[in-house]
C-alpha positions in Angstrom: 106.0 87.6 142.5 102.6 89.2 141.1 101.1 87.3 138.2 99.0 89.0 136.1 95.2 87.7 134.8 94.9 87.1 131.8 92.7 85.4 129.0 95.0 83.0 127.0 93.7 84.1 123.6 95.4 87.5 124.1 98.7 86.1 124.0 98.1 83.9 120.9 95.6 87.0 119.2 99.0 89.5 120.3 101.7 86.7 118.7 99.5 85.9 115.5 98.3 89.3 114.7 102.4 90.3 114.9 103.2 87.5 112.3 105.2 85.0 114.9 104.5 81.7 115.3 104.9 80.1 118.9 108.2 78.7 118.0 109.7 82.4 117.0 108.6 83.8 120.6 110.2 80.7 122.1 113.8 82.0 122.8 112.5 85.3 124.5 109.6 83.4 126.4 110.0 79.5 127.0 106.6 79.6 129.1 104.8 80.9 126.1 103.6 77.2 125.4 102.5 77.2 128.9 100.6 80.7 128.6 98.8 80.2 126.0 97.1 77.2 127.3 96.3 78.9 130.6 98.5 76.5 132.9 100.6 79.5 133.9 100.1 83.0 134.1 103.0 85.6 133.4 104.4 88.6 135.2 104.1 91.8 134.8 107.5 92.6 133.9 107.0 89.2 131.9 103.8 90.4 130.1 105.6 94.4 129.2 108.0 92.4 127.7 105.8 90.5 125.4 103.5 93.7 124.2 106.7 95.0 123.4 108.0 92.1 121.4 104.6 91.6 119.5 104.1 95.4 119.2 100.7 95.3 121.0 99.6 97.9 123.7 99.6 96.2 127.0 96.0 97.9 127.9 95.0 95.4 124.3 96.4 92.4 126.5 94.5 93.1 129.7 91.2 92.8 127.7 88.6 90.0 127.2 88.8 89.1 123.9 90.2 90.7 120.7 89.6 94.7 119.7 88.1 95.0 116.8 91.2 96.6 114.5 90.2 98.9 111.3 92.5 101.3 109.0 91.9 104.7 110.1 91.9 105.7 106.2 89.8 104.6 103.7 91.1 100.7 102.4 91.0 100.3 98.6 93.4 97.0 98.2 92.0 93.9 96.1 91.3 91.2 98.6 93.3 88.1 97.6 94.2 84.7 98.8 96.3 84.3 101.9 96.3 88.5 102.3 92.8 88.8 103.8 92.1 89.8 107.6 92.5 92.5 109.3 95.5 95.1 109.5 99.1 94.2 110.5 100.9 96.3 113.6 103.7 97.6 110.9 101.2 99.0 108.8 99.0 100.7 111.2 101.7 102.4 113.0 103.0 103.8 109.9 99.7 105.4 109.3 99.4 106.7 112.9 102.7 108.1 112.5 102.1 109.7 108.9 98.8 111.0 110.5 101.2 112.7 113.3 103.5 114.2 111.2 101.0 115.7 108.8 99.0 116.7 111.6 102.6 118.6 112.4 103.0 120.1 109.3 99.6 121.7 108.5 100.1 123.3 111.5 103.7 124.3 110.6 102.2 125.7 107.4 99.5 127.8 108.5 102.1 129.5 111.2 104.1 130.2 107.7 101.1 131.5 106.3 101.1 128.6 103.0 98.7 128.9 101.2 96.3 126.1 100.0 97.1 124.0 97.3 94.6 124.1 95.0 95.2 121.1 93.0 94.0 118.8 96.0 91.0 117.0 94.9 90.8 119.4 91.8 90.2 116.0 89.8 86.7 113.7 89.3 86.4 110.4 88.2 84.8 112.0 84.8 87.6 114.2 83.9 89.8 112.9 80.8 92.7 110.6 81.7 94.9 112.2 79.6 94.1 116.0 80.6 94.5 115.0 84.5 98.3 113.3 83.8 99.1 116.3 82.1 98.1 118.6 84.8 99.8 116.6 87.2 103.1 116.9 84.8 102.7 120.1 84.6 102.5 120.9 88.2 105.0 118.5 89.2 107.4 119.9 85.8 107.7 116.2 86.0 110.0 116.1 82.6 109.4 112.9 81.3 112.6 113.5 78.8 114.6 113.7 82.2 113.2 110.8 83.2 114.8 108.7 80.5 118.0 110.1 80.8 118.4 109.0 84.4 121.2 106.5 84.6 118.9 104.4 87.0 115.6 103.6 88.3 116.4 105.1 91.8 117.8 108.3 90.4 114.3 108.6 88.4 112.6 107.8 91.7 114.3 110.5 93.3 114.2 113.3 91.3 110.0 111.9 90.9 110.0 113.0 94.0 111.5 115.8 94.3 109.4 117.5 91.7 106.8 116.1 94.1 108.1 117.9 97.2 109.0 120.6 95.4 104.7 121.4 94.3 104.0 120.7 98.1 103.3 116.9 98.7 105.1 115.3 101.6 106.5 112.1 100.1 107.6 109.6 102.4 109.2 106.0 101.5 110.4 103.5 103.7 110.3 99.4 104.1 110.5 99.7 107.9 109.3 101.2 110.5 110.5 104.0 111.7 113.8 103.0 111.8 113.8 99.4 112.8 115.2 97.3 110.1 113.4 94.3 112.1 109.9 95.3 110.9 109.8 95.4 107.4 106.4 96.3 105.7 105.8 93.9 103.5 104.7 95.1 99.7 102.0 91.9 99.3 100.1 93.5 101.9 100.7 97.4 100.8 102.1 99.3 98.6 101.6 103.1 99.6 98.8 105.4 101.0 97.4 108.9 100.8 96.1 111.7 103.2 95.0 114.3 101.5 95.0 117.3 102.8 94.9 121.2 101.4 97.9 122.2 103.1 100.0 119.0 103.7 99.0 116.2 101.3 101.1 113.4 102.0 101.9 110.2 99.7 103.0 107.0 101.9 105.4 104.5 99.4 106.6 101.2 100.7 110.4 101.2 100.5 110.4 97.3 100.4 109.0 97.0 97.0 110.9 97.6 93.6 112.1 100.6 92.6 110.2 100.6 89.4 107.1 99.4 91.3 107.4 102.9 93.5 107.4 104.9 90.8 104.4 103.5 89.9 103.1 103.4 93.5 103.9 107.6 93.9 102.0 108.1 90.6 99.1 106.3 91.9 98.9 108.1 95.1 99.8 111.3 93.4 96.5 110.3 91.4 94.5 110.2 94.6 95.5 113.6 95.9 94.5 115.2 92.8 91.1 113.4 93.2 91.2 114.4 96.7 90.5 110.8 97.9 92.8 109.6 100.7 93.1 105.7 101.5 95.5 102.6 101.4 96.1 100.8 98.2 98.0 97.9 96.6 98.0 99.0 93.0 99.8 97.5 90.4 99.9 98.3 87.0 98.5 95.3 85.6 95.3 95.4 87.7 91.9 96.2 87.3 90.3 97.0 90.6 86.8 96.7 91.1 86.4 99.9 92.5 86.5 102.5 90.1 89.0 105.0 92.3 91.8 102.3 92.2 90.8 102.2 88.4 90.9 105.9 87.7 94.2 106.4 89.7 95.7 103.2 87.9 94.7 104.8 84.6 96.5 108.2 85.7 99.6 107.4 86.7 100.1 104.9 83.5 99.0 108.0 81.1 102.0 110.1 83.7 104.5 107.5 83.5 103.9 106.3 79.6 102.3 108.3 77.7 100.2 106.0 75.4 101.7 108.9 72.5 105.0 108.4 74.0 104.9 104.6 73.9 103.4 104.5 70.4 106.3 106.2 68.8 108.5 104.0 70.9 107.4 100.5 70.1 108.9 98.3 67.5 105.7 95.8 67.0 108.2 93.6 64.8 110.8 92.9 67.5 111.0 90.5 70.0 109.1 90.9 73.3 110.8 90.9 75.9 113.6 92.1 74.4 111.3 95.3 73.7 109.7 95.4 77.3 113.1 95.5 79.1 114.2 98.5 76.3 110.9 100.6 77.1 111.1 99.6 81.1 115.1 101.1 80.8 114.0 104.0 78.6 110.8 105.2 80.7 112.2 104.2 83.9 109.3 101.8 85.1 108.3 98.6 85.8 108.3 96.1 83.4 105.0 95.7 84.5 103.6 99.3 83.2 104.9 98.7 79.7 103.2 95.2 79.3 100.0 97.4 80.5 100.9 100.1 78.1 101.8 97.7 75.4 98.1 96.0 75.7 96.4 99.4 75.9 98.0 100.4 72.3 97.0 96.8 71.0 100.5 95.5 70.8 99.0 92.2 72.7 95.9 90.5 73.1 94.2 90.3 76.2 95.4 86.4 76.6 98.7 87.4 75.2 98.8 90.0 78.0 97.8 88.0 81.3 100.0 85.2 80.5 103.0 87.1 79.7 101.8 89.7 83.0 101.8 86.5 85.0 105.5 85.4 84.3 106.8 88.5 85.0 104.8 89.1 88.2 106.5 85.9 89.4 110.0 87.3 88.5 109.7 90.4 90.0 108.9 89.5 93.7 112.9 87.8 93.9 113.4 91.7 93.2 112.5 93.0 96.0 114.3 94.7 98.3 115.6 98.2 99.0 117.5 100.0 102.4 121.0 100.9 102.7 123.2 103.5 101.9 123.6 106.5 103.5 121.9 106.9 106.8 121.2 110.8 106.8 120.0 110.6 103.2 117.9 107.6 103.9 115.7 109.1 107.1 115.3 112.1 105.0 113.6 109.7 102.5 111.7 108.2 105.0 110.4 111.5 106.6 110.0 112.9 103.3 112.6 115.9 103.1 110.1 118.6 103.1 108.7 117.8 106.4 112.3 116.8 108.2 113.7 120.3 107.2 111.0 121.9 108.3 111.2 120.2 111.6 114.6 120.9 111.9 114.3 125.0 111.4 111.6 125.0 113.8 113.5 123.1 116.1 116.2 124.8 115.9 113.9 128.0 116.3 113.2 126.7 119.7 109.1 126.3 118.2 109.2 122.8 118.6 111.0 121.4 121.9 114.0 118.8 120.7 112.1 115.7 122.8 109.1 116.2 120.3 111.1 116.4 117.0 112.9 113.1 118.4 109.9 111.2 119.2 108.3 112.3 115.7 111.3 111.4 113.3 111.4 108.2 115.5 115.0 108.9 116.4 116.9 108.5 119.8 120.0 110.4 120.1 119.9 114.2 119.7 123.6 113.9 118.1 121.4 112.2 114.9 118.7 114.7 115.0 121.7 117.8 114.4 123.7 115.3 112.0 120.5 114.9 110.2 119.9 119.2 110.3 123.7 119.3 108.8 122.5 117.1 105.9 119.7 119.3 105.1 122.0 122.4 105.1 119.9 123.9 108.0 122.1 125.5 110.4 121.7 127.0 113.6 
């Protein structure tokens, strides 16, 4: 039986950097213990087993200490307490994967001959708050009127964006990867990224947050492809970043989801709180959250008044979170964004794209799935 050579830190570096603690791995590797501190060294089906498990590429383990990990986009989260170091696994795969797929797509769309879409990076950090969330509305016809009359967050959320598909941006939301529902993304670390890109800009949201707290997240990234800035983000609404992007986009997709206009002709100053934040949060469809923000920014609450109150609802909100479920087909159209997955599926089916490619890209295994998912999108051969 050949053992393989190998520097104890990998293992521990491998486990730690997946999230596991020793006693998590224990079930699948009772030597672990013994690894770790050198005493015994594991095989090689031994060590396969456990770069699969801790979602590390085995070439990583056969090194002599640690790579040196970065995000392959541009990283504007607020550092905070307990959240620093580098990047997890779950995250940077779904940025190597989004990278693939848009990769894909611009590709798709020159063949087409699309044109470019001019309103990537049309924006600067100079131009009006105001003017920009308009001409995001407009392109988008985001309606905010048909916002309010959406029974529920998640049909707002899903007709957001459609209007966002339906100007060109590949929107993709999911709180796994791929489809394994045993590695959630995790919200406290991010919340959604952008790749801009003229001809396939695509918006990243983290399924595993809130409803309302996407619909802040995809106006916040639709904010960074007008300014043409791509990168990985943590925005909330309640924030103020210290770098002045994450500002600028925070600003924008407040102004597009609650227009300070909008929210001054809504807001009964006499009534009671939170009485009046759930009411506006209902009516615009958003987070609770947005409308303490917007609430402060028309002078409804002082600054004190405002963090305290932002503070106790923070803490409520994160029992809240959650998503998944429902209908499969529907939900890995989500996930791929729709736009790209029919696309995929035509040129498929058009024999453009070989059926082993289209699998491996939508992260999916059985072809069955792949022409259940084509029947969904109303693309037929």
């Amino acid at each position: 039986m050949i053992r393989v050579e190998i520097e104890p830190r990998m293992l521990r570096w491998a486990r730690e950097r997946a999230g596991f603690s020793a006693d998590a791995l224990a079930g699948r590797f009772p030597r672990l213990a013994e690894w770790e501190k050198g005493k015994v060294r594991p095989t090689l089906k031994q060590l396969e087993e456990f770069a699969r498990a801790t979602y590390a590429p085995l070439g990583f383990l056969l090194l002599d200490q640690p790579p040196a990990e970065s995000l392959p986009l541009r990283d504007f989260r607020t550092s905070r307490a307990g959240r620093a170091g580098p990047p997890s696994p779950n995250l940077l795969e779904m940025i190597y994967v989004c990278q693939q797929r848009q990769e894909w797509y611009r590709d798709f769309a020159r063949s087409e001959g699309e044109a470019r879409l001019d309103f990537v990076g049309s924006a600067s950090l100079t131009d009006d708050i105001p003017a920009v969330a308009g001409r995001i509305r407009d392109r988008l016809r985001f309606d905010l009127d048909e916002q309010r009359r959406s029974p529920t967050w998640t049909d707002a959320l899903r007709r957001f964006i459609e209007h966002a598909e339906g100007a060109g941006v590949l929107v993709m939301c999911s709180g796994v990867v791929l489809n394994n529902n045993r590695r959630r993304l995790d919200p406290d670390e991010f919340r959604g990224f952008a790749i801009s890109d003229e001809f396939a800009p695509l918006v990243f949201i983290n399924g595993a947050d809130t409803k309302a707290g996407q619909m802040f997240t995809l106006a916040h990234e639709l904010a960074h492809v007008w300014l043409g800035e791509s990168g990985v983000t943590d925005a909330v609404a309640g924030q103020v970043p210290d770098h002045r992007v994450e500002r600028w986009c925070n600003r924008v997709a407040a102004e597009l989801l609650v227009p300070l206009s909008a929210l001054r002709a809504e807001f009964d100053l006499a009534a009671e709180l939170w009485g009046e934040v759930s009411r506006l949060a209902r009516r615009f469809k958003v987070s609770t959250l947005v409308v303490l923000r917007r609430i402060h920014d028309v002078g409804g609450l002082a600054k004190e008044e405002f963090w305290a109150a932002y503070a106790e609802e923070a803490g409520r909100l994160r029992a809240l979170r959650g998503g998944g479920g429902g209908d499969f087909y529907l939900t890995e159209a989500a996930r791929v964004s729709r736009r790209f997955a029919r696309a995929l599926v035509v040129s498929t089916l058009e024999g453009r794209t070989l059926h082993r490619d289209a699998l491996r890209i939508l992260g999916l295994s059985k072809l069955e799935t792949f022409r259940e998912l084509g029947r969904m999108l109303e693309v037929h051969t």
